[in-house]
C-alpha atoms as a printed R data frame, in Angstrom:
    type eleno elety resid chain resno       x       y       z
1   ATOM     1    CA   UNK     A     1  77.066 136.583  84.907
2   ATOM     2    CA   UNK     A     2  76.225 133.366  83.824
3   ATOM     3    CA   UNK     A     3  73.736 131.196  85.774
4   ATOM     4    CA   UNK     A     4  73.507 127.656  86.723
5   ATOM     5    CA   UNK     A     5  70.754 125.271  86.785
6   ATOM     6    CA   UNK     A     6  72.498 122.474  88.877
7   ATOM     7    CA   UNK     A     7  70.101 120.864  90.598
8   ATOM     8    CA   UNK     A     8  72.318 120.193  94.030
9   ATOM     9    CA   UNK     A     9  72.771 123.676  96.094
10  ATOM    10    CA   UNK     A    10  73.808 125.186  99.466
11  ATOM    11    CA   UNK     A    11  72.694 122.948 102.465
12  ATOM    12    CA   UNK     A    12  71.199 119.792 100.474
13  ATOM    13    CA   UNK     A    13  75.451 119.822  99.282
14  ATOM    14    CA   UNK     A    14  76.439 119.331 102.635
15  ATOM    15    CA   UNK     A    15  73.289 116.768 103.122
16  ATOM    16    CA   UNK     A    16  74.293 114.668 100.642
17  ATOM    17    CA   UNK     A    17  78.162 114.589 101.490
18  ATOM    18    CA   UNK     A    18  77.023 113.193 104.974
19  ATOM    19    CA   UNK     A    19  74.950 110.493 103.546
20  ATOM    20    CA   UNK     A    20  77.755 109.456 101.358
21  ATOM    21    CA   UNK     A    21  80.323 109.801 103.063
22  ATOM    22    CA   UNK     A    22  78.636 108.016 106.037
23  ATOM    23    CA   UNK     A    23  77.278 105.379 103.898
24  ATOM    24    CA   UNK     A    24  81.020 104.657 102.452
25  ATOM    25    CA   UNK     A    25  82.088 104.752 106.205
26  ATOM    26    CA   UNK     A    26  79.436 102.654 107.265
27  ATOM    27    CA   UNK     A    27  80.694 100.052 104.218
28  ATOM    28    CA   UNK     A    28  83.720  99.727 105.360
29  ATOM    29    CA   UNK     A    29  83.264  99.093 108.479
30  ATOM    30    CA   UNK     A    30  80.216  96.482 107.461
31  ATOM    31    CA   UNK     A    31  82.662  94.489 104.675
32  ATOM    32    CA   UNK     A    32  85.712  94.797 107.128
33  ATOM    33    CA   UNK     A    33  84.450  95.055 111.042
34  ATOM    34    CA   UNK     A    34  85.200  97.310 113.579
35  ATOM    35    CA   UNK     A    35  88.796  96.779 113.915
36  ATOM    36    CA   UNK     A    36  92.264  98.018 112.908
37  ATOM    37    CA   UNK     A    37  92.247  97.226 109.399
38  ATOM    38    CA   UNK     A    38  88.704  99.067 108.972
39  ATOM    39    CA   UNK     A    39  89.291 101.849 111.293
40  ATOM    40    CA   UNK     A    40  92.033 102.676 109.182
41  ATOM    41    CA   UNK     A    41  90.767 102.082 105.828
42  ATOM    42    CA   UNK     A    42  88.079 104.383 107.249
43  ATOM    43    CA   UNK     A    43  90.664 106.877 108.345
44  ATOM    44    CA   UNK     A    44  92.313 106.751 104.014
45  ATOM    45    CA   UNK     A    45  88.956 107.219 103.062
46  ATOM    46    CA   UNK     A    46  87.844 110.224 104.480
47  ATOM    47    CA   UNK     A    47  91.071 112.000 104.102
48  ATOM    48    CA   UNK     A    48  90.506 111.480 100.615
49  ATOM    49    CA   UNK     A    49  86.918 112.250 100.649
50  ATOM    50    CA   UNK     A    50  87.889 116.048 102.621
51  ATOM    51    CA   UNK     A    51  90.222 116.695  99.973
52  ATOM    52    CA   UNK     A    52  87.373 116.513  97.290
53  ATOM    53    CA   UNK     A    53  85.621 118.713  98.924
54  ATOM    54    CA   UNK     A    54  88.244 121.066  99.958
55  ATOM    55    CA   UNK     A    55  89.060 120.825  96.056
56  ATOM    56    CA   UNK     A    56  85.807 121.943  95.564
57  ATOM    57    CA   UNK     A    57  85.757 125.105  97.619
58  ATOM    58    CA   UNK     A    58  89.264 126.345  96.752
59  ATOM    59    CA   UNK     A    59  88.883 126.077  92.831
60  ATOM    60    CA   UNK     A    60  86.108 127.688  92.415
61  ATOM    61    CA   UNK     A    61  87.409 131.584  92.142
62  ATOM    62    CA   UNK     A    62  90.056 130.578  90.274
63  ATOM    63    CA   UNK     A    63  88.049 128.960  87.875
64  ATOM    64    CA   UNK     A    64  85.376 132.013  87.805
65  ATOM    65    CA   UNK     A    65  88.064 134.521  87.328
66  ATOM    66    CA   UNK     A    66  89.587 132.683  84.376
67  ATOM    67    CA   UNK     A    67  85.725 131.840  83.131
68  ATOM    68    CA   UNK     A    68  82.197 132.383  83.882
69  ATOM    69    CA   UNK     A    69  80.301 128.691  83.348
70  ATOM    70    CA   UNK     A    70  77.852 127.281  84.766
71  ATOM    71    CA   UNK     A    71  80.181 124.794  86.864
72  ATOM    72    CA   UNK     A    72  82.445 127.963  88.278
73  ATOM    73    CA   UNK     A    73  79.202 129.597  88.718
74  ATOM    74    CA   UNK     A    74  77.912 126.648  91.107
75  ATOM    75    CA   UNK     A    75  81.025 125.723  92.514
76  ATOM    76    CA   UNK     A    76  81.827 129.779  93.548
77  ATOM    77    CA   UNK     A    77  77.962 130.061  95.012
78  ATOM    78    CA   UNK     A    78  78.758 126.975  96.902
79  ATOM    79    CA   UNK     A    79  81.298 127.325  98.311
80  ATOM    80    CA   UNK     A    80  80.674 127.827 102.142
81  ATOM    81    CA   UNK     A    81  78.634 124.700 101.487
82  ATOM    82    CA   UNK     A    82  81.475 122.617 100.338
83  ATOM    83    CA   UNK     A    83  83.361 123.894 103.163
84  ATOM    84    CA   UNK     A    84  80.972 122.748 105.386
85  ATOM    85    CA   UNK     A    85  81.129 119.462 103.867
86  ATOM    86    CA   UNK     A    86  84.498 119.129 104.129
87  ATOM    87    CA   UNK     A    87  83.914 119.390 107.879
88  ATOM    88    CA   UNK     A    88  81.722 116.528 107.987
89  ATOM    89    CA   UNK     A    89  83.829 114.155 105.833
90  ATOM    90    CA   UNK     A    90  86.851 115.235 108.402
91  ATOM    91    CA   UNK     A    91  84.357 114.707 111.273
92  ATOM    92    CA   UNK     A    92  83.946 111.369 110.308
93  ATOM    93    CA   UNK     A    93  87.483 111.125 110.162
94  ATOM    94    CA   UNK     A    94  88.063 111.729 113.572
95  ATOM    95    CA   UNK     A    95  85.471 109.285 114.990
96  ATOM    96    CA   UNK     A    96  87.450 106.750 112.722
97  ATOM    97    CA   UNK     A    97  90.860 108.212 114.404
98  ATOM    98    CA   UNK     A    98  89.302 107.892 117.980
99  ATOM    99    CA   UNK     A    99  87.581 104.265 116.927
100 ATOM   100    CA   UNK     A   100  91.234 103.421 115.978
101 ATOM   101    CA   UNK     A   101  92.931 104.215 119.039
102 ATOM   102    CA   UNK     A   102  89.924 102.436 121.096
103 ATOM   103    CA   UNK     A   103  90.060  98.840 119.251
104 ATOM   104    CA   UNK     A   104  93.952  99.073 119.632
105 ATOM   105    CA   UNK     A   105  93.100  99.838 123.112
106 ATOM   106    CA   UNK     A   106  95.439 102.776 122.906
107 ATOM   107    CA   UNK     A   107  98.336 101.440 121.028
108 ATOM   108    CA   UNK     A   108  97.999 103.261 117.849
109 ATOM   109    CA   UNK     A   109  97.468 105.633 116.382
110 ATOM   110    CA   UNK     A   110 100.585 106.683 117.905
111 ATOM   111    CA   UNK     A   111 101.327 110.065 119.837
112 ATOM   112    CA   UNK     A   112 103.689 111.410 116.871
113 ATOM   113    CA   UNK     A   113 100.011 111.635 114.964
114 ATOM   114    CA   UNK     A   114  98.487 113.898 116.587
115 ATOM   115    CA   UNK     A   115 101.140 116.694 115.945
116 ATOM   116    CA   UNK     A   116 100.748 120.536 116.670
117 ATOM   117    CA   UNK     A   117 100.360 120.516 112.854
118 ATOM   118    CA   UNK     A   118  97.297 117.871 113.170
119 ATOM   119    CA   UNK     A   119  95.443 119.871 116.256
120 ATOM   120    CA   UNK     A   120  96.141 123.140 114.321
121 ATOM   121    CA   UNK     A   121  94.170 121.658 111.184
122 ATOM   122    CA   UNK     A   122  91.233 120.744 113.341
123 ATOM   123    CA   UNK     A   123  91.523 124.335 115.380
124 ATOM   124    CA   UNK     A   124  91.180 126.045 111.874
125 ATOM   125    CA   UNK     A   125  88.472 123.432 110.658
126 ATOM   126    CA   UNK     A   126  86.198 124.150 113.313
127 ATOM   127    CA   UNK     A   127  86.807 128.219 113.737
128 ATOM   128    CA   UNK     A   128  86.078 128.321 109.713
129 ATOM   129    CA   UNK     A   129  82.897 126.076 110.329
130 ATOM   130    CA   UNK     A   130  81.301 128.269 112.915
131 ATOM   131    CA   UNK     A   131  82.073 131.169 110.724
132 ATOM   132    CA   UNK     A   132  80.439 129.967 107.837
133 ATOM   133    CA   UNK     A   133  77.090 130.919 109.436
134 ATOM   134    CA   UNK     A   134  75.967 134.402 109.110
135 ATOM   135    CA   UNK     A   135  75.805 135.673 112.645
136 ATOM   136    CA   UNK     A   136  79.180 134.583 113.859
137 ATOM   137    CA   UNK     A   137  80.639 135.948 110.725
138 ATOM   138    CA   UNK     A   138  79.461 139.054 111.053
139 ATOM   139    CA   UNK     A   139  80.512 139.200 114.941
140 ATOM   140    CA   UNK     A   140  84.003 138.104 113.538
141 ATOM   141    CA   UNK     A   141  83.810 140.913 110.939
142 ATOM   142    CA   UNK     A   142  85.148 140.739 107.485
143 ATOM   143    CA   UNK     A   143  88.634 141.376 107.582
144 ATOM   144    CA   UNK     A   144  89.482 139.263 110.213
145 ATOM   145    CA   UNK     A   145  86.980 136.419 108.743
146 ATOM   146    CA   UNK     A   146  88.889 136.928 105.036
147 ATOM   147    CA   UNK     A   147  92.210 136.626 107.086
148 ATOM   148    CA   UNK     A   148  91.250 133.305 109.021
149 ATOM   149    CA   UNK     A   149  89.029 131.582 105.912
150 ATOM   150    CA   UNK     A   150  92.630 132.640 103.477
151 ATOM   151    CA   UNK     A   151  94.889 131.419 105.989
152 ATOM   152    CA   UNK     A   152  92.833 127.795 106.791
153 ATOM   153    CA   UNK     A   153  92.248 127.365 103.358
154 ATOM   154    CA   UNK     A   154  95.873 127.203 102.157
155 ATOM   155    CA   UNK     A   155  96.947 125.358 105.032
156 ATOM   156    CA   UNK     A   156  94.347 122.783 104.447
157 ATOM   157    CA   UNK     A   157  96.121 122.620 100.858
158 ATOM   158    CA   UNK     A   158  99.200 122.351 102.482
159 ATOM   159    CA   UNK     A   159  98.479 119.892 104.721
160 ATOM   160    CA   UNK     A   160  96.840 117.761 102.058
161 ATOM   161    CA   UNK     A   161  99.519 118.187  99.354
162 ATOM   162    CA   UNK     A   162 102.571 117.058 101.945
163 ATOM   163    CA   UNK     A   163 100.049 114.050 103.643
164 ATOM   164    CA   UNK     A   164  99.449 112.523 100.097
165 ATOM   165    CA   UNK     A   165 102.634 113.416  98.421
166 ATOM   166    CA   UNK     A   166 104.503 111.458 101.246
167 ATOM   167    CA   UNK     A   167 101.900 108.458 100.607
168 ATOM   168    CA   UNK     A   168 102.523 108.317  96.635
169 ATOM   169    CA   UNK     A   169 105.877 105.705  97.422
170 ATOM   170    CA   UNK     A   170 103.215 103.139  99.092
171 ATOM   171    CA   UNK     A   171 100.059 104.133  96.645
172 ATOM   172    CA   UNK     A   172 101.358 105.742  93.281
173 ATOM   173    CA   UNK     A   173  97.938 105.184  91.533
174 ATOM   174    CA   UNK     A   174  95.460 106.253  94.404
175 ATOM   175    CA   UNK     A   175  97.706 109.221  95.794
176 ATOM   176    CA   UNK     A   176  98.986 110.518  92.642
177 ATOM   177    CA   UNK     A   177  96.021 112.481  91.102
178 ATOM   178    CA   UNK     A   178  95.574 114.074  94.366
179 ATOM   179    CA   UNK     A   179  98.501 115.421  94.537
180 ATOM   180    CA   UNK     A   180  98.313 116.707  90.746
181 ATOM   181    CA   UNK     A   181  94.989 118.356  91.118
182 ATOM   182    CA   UNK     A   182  95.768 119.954  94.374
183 ATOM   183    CA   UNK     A   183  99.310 121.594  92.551
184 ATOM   184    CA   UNK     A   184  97.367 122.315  89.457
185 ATOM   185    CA   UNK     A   185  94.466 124.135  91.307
186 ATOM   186    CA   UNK     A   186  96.986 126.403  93.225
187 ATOM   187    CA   UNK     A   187  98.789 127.199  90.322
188 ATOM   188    CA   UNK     A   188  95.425 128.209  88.776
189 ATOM   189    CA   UNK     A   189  94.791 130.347  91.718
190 ATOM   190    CA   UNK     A   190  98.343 131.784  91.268
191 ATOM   191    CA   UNK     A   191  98.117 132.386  87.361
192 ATOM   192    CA   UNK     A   192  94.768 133.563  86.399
193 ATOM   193    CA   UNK     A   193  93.521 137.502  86.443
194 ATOM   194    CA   UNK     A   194  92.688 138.586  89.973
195 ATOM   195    CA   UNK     A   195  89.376 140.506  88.151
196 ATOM   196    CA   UNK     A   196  86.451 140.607  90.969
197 ATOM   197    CA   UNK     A   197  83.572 138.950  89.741
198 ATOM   198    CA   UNK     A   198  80.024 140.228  91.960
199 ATOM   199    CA   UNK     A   199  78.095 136.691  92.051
200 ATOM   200    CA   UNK     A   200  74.127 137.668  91.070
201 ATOM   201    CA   UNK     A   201  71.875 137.815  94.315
């Protein structure tokens, strides 16, 4: 199997997404204040940010199956981490969610928001966290922890492919590649050989 020398690996991944994506947040909110327009140019940024990092974690079988490299290699090995990362980027999300609703005093964002859809996202985001640590994966047990991590995972895509495809009318040029990577990853998940690759100790 071929190795990787990346520098960046398990936990100091998810360190590093929370200082960037806190220090973008805390930009934002520095350059634009703590009110609606920054709240929700908070709220854009880390749904964008998640989807990186979901992007991260979901490509990186398909990509080892069709080829061993040193980026599949890293990206497969790391991919609990980016996971994790994702949650942090979306946890940031919410405070900007709840920070919106508080400067608005309520008014927005609006009740429609916070769908079953919306509540089920955070459900799976926070049952996939806890069971990316080893003890309460192993109390969990494999099959069912395949069947929840599978099913959250291609909701996540879901969720991310209809959000950003509905937002490409209002942002062609920001929402756009989003949308194509997140189609062209599952189709690479779809089309290459489902060979099992053991990842080296």
């Amino acid at each position: 199997m071929t190795d990787t020398k990346l520098p960046l690996q398990k936990w100091g991944i998810v360190g590093w997404s929370a200082l960037v994506v806190g220090t973008m947040v805390a930009t934002i909110w520095l350059v634009n204040g703590l009110d609606e327009q920054g709240m929700r140019m908070a709220i854009r940024a880390t749904a964008r940010t998640s989807c990186l990092l979901f992007l991260c974690a979901f490509v990186g079988s398909a990509l080892h199956r069709m080829r061993s490299t040193p980026l599949s290699v890293w990206l497969l090995k790391n991919r609990r981490y980016f996971g994790v990362s994702m949650a942090v980027s979306h946890t940031y999300h919410a405070i900007a969610i709840f920070g919106l609703w508080y400067v608005t005093a309520g008014t927005a964002p609006k009740f429609e928001s916070f769908t079953a859809f919306a509540i089920l996202g955070y459900i799976f985001l926070i049952a996939m966290t806890i069971t990316s640590f080893d003890r309460p994966a192993a109390l969990l047990g494999q099959r069912r922890w395949k069947v929840l991590h599978t099913t959250g995972m291609h909701f996540f895509w879901l969720a991310f492919t209809v959000e950003f495809s509905f937002k490409i009318a209002n942002s062609p040029l920001i929402y756009s590649p989003f949308v194509v990577l997140l189609i062209g990853v599952m189709v690479l998940r779809l089309v290459t050989p489902r060979r099992q690759r053991k990842l080296a100790s």
